[in-house]
N, C-alpha and C positions, 0 to 999 in steps of 0.2 A: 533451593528454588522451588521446593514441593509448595509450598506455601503461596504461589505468583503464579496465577491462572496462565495460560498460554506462553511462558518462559522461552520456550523453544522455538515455539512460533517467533515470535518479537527478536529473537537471539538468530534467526536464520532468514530475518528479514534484513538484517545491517549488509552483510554480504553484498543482496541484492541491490540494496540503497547506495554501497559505494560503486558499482560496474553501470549503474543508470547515468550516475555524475561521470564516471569516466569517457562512458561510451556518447551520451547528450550535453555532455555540458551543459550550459545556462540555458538550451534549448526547452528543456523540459524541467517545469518546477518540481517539486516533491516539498508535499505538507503532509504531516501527521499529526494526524486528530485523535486525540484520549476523548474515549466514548463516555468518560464520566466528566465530563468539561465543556458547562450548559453554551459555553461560544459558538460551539459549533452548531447547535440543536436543530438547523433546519438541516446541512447535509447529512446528519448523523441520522435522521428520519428520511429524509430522500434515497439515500442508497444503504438504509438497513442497516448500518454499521452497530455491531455489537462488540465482542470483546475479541474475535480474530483479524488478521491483518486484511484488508479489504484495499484494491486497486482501482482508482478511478484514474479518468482521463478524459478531459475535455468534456466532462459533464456525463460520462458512459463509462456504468462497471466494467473495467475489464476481468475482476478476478476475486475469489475469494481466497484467503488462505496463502500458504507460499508455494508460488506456482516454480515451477526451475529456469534459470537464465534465459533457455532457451524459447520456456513456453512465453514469457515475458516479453522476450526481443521482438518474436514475433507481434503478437499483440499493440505493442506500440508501435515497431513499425507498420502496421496495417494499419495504425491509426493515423501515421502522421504525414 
């Protein structure tokens, strides 16, 4: 995986992606956006998004990077 820009990143973001389903259910959607995939092109200029994992929420970064469970839990529910 030397070869696959942020590997690690992407690989320690699944974790987090399955305990957001667990814990919100269909409450909270979750979409992922490939920053090389012109569909997305206006959020992808709106909230910066480059090649790390980047968290939105109802139209407001919450995060950049892989933040841990907890820093997560909170943030959404501050959010929601």
């Amino acid at each position: 995986m030397k070869s696959f820009p942020q590997a690690a990143a992407r690989e320690a973001a699944g974790p987090l992606l399955v305990k957001l389903r667990e814990r919100y259910g269909d409450s909270v959607e979750v979409n992922i956006y490939d920053p090389r995939c012109c569909i997305w092109f206006f959020d992808l200029v709106r909230f910066n998004i480059r090649a790390e994992p980047t968290w939105v929420l109802d139209g407001k970064l919450l995060w950049r990077g892989i933040p841990s469970w907890d820093e997560l839990q909170e943030k959404i529910d501050g959010s929601l």
